[in-house]
C-alpha positions as CSV (number, residue, x, y, z in Angstrom):
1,X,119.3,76.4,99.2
2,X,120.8,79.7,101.0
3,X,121.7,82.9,99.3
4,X,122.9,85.9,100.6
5,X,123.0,89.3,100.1
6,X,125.1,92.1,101.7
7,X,123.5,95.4,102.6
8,X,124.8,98.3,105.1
9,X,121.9,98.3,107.2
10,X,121.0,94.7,107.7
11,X,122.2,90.9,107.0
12,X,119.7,88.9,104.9
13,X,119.4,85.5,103.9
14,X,117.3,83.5,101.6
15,X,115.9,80.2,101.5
16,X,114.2,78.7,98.7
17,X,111.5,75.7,99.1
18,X,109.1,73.3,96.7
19,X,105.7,73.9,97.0
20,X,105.3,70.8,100.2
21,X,108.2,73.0,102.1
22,X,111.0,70.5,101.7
23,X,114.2,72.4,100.4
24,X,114.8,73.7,96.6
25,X,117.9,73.0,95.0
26,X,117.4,76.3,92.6
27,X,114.5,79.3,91.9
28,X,112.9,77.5,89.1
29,X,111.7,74.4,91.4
30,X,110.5,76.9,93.8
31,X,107.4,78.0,95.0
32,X,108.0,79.6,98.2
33,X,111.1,81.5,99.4
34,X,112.2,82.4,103.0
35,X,114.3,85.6,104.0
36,X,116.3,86.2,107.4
37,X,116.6,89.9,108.5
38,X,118.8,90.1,111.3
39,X,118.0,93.2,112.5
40,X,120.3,93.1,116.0
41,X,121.7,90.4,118.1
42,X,118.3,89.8,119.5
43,X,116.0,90.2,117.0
44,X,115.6,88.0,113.9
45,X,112.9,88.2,111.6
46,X,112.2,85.3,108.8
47,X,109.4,86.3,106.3
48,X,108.2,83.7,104.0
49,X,106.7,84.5,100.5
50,X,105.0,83.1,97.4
51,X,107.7,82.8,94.9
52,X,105.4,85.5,92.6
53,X,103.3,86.8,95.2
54,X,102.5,87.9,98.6
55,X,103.9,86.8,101.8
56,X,102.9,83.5,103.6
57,X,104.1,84.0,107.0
58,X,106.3,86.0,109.5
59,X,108.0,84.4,112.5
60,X,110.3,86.2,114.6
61,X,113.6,84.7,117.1
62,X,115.5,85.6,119.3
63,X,118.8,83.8,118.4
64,X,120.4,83.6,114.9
65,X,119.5,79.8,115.1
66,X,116.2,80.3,115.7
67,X,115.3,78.4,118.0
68,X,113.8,80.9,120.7
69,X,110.3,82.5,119.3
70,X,110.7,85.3,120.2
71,X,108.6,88.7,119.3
72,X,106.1,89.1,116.2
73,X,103.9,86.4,114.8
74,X,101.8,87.4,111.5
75,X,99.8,85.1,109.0
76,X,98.7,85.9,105.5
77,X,95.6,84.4,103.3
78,X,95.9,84.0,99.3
79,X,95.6,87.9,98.3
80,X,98.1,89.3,100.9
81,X,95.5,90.4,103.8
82,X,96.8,90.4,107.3
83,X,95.0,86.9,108.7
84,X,96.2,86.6,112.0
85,X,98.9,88.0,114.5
86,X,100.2,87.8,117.8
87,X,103.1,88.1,120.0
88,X,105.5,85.5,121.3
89,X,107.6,85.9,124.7
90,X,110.9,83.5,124.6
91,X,108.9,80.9,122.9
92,X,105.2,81.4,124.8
93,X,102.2,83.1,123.5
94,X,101.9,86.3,125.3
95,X,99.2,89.0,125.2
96,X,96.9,89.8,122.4
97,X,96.6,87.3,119.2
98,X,93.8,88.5,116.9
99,X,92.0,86.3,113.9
100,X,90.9,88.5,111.0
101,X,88.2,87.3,108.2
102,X,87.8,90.4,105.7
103,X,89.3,92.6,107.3
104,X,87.5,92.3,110.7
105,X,88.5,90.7,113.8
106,X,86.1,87.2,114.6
107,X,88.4,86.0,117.4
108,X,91.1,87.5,120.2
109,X,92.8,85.8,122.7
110,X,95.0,87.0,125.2
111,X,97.4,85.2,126.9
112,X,99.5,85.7,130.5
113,X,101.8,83.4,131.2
114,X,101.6,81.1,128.2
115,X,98.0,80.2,129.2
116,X,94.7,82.1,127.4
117,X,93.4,85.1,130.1
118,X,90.3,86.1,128.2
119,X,88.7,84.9,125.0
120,X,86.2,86.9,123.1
121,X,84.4,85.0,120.1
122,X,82.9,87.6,118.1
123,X,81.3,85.4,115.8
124,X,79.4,83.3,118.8
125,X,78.9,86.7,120.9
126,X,80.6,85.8,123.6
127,X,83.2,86.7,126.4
128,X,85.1,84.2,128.6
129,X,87.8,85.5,131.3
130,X,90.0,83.5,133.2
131,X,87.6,81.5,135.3
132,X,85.7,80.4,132.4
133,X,83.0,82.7,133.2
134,X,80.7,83.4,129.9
135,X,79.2,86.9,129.0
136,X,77.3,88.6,126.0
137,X,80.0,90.8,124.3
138,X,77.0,92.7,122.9
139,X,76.1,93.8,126.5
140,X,79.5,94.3,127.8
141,X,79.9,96.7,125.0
142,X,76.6,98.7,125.8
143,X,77.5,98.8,129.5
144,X,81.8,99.8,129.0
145,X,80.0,102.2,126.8
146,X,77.8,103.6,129.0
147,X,80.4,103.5,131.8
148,X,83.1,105.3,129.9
149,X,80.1,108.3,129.0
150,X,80.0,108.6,132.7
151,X,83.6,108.4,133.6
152,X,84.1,111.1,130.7
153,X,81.1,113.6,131.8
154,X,82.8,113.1,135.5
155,X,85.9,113.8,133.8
156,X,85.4,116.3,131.5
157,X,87.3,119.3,133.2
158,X,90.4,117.3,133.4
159,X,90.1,115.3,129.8
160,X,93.3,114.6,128.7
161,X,94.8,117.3,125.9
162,X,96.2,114.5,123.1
163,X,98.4,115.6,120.0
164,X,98.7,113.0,117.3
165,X,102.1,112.6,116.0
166,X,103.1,115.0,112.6
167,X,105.7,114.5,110.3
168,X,108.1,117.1,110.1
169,X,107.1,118.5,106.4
170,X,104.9,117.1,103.7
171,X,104.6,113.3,104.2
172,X,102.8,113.0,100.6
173,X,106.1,114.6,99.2
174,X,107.9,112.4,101.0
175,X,106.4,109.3,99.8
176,X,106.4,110.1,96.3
177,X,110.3,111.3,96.2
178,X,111.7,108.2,98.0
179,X,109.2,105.4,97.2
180,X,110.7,103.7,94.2
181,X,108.4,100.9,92.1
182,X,111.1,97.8,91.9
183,X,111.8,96.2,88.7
184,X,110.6,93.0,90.1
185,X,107.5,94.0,90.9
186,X,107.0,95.3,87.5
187,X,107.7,92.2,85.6
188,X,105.5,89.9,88.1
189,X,102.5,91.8,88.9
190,X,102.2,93.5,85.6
191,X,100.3,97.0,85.0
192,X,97.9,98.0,87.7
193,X,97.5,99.7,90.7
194,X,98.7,97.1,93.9
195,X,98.7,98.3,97.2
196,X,100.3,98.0,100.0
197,X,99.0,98.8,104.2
198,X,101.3,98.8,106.8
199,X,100.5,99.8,110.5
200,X,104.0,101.3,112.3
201,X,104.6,103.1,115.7
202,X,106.3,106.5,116.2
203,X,108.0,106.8,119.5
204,X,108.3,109.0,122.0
205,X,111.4,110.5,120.6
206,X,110.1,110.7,117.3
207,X,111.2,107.6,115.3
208,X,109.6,105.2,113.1
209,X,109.4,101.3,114.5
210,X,107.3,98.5,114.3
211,X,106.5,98.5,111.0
212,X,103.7,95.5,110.4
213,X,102.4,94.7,106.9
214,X,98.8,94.4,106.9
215,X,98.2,93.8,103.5
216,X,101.2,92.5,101.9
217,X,101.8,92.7,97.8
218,X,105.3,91.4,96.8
219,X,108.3,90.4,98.0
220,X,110.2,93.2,96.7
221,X,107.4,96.2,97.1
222,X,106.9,95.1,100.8
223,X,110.7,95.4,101.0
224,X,110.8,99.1,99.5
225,X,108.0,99.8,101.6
226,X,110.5,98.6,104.9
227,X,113.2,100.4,103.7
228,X,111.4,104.1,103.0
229,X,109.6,103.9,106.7
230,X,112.3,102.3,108.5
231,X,114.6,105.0,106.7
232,X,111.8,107.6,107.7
233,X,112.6,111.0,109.1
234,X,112.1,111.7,112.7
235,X,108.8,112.6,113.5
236,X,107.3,115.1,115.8
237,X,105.8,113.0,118.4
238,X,102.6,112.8,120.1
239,X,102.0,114.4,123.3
240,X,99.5,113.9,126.1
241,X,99.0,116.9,128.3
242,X,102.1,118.2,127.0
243,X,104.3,114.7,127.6
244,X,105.3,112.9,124.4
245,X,103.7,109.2,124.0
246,X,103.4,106.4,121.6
247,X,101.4,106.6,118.6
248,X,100.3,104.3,116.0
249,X,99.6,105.0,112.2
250,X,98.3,103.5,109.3
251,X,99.4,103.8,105.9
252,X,98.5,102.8,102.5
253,X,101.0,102.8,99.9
254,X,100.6,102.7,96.1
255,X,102.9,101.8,93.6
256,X,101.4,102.1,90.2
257,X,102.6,100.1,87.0
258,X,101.8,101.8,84.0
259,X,103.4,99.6,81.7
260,X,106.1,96.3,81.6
């Protein structure tokens, strides 16, 4: 069953499912929901969630029939922790994917061309590149390490002079004037402190993008924690020897329930 809902900013539409996926006729047979955030013509984003909990999944098109994969790939485990993630290229795995277990990656993969490049299993302590060729991950650590000291003592007059990226004020003031606790979240999660971490880029002109939930805590907090970024200030970008670059941040964000 589809509902919609009209905002300025972006189109959204839900779909509600039974607990074995197959469509739900109304909320109270649901257990999972899906929305649809169309955020341009290229670029559409479905985000599934527990009915009173975290999310499930993100998949990401190209079309507004999704049927091109197209862009970010993210996976959630019972208590809203990032699981796994990767990126999808016109419906191919492309580049990095990366397997978390508490918080750590055991597994990356990166893929060219549809096809896995390079494989290291942190677990099993071992590298494989694109000729199947095995190698301690242990010991190329220790020698990229020791390689990197050198390149950086052979470097050191001309080290590169970095600038992380600054919000244009206090960002602590920011967060607590615009972050609003939904209703929603109050009446399912209750009193408590629940969290929620979200990585994002600032560009090179100074605005907020890829916003990606690492841990996720509701439907309707990750939502107010979209909208406060993605309505974000500019920022004052970072720099490398005086030329502005990409930089990544991490954030946690609190909301705090006092009472119901």
């Amino acid at each position: 069953m589809a509902q919609k809902k009209n905002k300025k900013d972006e189109a959204e539409v839900f779909y509600l499912f039974k607990a074995n996926w197959t469509p739900a006729p109304a909320l109270d047979s649901a257990a999972y929901f899906m929305q649809i955030v169309s955020q341009n013509d290229t670029t559409y984003l479905c985000r599934f969630y527990n009915k009173y909990g975290p999310m499930v999944k993100q998949e990401a098109f190209k079309d507004k029939d999704l049927t091109i994969p197209n862009g970010p790939f993210l996976w959630y485990n019972k208590d809203g922790y990032l699981d796994s993630a990767g990126t999808v290229n016109n419906g191919h795995k492309d580049a990095l994917w990366s397997y978390y277990r508490n918080g750590k990656t055991y597994l990356s993969l990166f893929y060219k061309n549809g096809r896995i490049a390079e494989k290291k299993d942190y677990d099993a302590d071992i590298y494989i590149d694109s000729a199947g060729t095995q190698k301690s991950l242990t010991q190329m650590f220790v020698q990229d390490s020791l390689y990197r000291d050198s390149l950086m003592r052979a470097r050191d007059s001309t080290k590169p002079n970095q600038v992380e990226a600054k919000f244009p004020g206090n960002w602590t003031n920011y967060i607590a004037h615009n972050l609003k606790t939904p209703d929603r979240l109050m009446n399912v999660l209750g009193k408590g402190q629940h969290d929620v971490v979200v990585s994002f880029t600032v560009d090179k002109e100074g605005n907020v993008s890829n916003v990606v939930l690492l841990k996720s805590v509701e439907w309707s907090g990750d939502a107010e924690v979209f909208r406060v970024l993605q309505n974000s200030p500019k920022w004052i970008p970072a720099q490398q020897n005086g030329k502005p670059v990409l930089y990544r941040q991490k954030q946690k964000l609190t909301f705090q329930v006092t009472e119901q």
